[in-house]
VEXKOLFI-565419 format. One line per field, with one value per residue: residue number from 1; x, y, z of N, C-alpha, C, O in turn; residue in three letters. Coordinates in nm, 2 decimals, decimal comma. Example, Ala and Ser with C-alpha at 12.3 -4.5 7.8 and 13.67 -1.06 7.14 Angstrom:
2
nr: (1  2) .
nu: (1,32  1,28) .
nv: (-0,57  -0,22) .
nw: (0,78  0,71) .
cau: (1,23  1,37) .
cav: (-0,45  -0,11) .
caw: (0,78  0,71) .
cu: (1,32  1,29) .
cv: (-0,33  0,00) .
cw: (0,78  0,79) .
ou: (1,42  1,34) .
ov: (-0,33  0,11) .
ow: (0,85  0,80) .
rest: (ALA  SER) .
// end
This chain:
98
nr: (1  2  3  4  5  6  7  8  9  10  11  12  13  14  15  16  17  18  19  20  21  22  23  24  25  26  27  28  29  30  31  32  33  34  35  36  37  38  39  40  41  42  43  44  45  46  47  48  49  50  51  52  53  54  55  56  57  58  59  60  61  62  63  64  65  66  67  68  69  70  71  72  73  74  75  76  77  78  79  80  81  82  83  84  85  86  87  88  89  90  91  92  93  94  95  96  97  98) .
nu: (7,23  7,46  7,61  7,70  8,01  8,10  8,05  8,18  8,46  8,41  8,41  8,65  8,86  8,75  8,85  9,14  9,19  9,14  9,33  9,58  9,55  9,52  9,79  9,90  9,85  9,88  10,05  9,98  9,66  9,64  9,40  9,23  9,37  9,40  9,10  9,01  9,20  9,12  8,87  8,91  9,03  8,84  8,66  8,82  8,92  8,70  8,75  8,91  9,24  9,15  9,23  9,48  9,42  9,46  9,72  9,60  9,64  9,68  9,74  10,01  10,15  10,17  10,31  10,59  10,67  10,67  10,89  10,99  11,13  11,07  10,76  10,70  10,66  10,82  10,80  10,74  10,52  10,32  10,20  9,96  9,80  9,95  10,13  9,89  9,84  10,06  10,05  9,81  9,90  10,07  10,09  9,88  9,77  9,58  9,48  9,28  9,11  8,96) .
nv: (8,72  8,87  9,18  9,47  9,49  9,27  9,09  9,24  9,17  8,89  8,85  8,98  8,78  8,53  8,63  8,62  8,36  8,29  8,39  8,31  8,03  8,08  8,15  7,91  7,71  7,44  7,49  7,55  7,65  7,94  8,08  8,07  8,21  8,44  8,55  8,53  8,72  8,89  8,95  9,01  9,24  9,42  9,42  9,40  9,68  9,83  9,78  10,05  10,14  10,29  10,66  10,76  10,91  11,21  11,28  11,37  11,65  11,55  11,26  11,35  11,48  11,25  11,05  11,17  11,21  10,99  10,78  10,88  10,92  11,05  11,00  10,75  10,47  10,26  9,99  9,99  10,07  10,37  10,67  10,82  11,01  11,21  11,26  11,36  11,60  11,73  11,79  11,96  12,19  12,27  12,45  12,36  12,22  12,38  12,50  12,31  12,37  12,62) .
nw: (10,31  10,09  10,07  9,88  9,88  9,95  9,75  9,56  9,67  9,68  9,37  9,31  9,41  9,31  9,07  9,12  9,18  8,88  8,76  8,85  8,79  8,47  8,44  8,48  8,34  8,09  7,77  7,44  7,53  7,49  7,38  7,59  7,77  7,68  7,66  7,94  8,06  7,95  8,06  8,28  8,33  8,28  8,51  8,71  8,83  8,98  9,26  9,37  9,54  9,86  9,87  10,16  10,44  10,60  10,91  11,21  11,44  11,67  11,61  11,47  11,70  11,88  11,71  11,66  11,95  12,08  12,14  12,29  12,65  12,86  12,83  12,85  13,04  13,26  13,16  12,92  12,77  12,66  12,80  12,80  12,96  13,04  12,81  12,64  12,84  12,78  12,51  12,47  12,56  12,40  12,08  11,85  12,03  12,13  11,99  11,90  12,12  12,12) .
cau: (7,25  7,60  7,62  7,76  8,11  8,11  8,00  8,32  8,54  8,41  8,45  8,79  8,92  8,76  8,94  9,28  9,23  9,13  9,46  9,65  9,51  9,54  9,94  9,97  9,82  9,98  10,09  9,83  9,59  9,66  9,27  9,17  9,41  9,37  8,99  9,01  9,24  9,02  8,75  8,97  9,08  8,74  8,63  8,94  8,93  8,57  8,79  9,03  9,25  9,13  9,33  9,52  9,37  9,56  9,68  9,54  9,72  9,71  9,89  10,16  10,17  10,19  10,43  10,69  10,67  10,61  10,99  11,06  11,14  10,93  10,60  10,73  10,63  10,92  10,79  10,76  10,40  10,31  10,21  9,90  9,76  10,09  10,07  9,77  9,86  10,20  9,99  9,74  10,02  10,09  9,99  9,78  9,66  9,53  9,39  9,12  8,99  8,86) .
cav: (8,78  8,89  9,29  9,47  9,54  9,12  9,04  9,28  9,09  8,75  8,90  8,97  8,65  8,44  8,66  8,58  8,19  8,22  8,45  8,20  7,92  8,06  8,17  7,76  7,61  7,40  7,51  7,53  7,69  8,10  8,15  8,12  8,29  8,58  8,58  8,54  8,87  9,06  8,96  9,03  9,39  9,53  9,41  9,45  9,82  9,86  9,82  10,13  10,17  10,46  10,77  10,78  11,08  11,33  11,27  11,49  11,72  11,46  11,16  11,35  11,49  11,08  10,98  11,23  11,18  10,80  10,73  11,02  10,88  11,09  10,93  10,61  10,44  10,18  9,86  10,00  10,11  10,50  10,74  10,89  11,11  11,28  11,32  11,46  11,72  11,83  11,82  12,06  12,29  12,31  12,54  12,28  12,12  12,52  12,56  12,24  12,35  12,69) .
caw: (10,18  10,08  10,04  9,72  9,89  9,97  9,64  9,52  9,74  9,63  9,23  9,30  9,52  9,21  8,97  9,13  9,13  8,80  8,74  8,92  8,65  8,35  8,44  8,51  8,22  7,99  7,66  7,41  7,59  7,46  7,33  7,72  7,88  7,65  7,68  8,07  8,10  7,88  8,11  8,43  8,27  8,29  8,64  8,86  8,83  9,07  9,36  9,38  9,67  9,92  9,95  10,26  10,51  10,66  10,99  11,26  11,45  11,79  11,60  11,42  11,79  11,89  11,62  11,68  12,08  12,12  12,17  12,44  12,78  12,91  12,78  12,84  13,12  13,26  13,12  12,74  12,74  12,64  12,92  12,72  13,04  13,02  12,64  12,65  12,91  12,69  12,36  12,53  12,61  12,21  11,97  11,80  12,15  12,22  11,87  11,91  12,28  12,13) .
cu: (7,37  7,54  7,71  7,91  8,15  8,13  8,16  8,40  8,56  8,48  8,62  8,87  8,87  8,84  9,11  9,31  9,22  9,28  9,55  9,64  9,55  9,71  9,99  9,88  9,89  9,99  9,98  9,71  9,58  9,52  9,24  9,23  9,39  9,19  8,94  9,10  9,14  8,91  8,79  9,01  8,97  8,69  8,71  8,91  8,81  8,66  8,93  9,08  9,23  9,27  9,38  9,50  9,50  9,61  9,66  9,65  9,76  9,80  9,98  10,22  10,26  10,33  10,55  10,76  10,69  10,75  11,06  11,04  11,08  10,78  10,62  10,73  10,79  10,96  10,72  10,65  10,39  10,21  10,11  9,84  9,85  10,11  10,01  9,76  9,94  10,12  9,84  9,75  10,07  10,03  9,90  9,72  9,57  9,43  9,22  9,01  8,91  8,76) .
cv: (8,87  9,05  9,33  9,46  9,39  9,10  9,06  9,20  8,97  8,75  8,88  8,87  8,56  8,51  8,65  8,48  8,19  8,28  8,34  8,03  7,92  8,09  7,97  7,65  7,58  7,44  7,50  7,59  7,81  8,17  8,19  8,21  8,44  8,65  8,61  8,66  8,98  9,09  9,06  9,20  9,47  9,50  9,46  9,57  9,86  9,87  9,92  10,14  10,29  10,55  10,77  10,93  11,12  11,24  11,37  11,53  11,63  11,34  11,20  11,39  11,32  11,08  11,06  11,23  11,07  10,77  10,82  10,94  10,95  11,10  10,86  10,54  10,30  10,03  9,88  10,10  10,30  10,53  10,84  11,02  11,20  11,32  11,39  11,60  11,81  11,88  11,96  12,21  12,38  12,37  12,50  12,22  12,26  12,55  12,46  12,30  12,52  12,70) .
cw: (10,17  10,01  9,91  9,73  9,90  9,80  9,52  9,53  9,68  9,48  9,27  9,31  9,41  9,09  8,98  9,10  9,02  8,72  8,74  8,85  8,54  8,33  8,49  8,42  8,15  7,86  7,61  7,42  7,56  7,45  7,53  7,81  7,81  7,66  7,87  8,10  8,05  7,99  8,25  8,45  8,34  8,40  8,76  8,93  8,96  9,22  9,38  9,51  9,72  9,92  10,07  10,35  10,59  10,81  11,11  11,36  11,64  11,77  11,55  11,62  11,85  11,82  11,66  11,87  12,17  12,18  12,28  12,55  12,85  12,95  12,81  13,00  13,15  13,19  12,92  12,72  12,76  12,76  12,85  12,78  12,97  12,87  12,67  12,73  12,85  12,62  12,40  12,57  12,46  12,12  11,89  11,92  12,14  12,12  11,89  12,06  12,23  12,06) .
ou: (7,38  7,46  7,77  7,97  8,26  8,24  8,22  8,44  8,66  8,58  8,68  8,96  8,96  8,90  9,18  9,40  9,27  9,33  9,58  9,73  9,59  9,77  10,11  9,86  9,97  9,87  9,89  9,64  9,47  9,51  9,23  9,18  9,36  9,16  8,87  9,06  9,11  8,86  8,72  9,03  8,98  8,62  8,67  8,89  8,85  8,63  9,04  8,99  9,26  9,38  9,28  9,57  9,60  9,55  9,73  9,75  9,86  9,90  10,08  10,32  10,38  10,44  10,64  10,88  10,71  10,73  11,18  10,93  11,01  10,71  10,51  10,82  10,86  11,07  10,67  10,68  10,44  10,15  10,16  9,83  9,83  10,10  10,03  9,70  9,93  10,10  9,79  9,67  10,10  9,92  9,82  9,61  9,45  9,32  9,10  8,89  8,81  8,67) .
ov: (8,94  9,05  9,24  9,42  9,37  9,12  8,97  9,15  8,93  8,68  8,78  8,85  8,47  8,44  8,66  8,46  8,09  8,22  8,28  7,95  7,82  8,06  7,93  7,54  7,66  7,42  7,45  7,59  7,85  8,28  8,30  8,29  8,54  8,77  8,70  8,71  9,09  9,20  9,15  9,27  9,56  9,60  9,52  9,58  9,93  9,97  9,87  10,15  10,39  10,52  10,76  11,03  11,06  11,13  11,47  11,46  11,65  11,31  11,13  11,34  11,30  11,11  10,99  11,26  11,06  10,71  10,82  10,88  10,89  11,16  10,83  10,57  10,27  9,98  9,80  10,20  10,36  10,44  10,95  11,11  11,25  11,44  11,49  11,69  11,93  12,00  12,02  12,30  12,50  12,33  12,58  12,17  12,23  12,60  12,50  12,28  12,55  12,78) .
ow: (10,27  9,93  9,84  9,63  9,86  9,75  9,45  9,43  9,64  9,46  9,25  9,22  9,41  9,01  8,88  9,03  8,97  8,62  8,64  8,86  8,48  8,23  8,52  8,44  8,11  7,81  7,67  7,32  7,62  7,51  7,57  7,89  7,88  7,67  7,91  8,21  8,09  8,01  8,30  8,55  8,42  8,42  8,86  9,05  9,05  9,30  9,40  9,60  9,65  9,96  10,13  10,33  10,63  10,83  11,09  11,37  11,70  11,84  11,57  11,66  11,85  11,86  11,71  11,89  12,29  12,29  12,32  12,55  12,93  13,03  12,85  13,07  13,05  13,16  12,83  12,65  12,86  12,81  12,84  12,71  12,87  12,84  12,73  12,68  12,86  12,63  12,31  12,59  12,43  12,08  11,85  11,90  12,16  12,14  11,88  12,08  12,29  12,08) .
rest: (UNK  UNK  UNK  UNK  UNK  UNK  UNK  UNK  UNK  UNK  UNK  UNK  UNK  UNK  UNK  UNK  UNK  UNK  UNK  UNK  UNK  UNK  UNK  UNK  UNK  UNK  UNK  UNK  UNK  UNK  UNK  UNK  UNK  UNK  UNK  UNK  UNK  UNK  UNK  UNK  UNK  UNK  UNK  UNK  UNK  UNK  UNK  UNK  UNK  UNK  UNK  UNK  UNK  UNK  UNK  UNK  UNK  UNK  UNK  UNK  UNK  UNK  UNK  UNK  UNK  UNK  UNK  UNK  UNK  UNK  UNK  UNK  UNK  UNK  UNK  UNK  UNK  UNK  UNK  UNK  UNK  UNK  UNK  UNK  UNK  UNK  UNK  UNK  UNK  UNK  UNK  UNK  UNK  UNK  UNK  UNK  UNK  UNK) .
// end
């Protein structure tokens, strides 16, 4: 049994092909395409994109460090122990441990 957030999904993904139809019909055809947007108008909307959250005070740590040769292990790969020991060291590493 398909959940409500499926069900959305499904809603949507037939509201594209039917998008995708009425922008390739032949001439003629105006009554449907304008009845099939009206329809598509008031459905779409149920799915809004999420907000994007913060990010916490360990990945901007990450993001801003990731390319330092000193994280960086020889064969490309990040050196996260060693992170973790700097970022520990940092006024935001010091702030989570009390």
């Amino acid at each position: 049994m398909p959940t409500d957030r499926e069900r959305k999904y499904y809603q949507l993904g037939f509201q594209d092909g039917a998008a995708w139809f009425e922008d390739n019909l032949p001439t003629g055809h105006f009554e449907a395409k304008k009845t099939r947007r009206a329809i598509g108008a008031e459905i779409h909307p149920l799915m809004k994109p999420k907000p994007k959250r913060k990010l916490s005070a360990w990945n901007k740590y990450v993001k801003a460090n990731s390319k330092k040769p000193r994280f960086r292990y020889r064969n490309g790969k990040l050196n996260l122990k060693k992170m973790a020991i700097a970022f520990r060291k940092t006024p935001a590493g010091r702030k989570k441990r009390r």
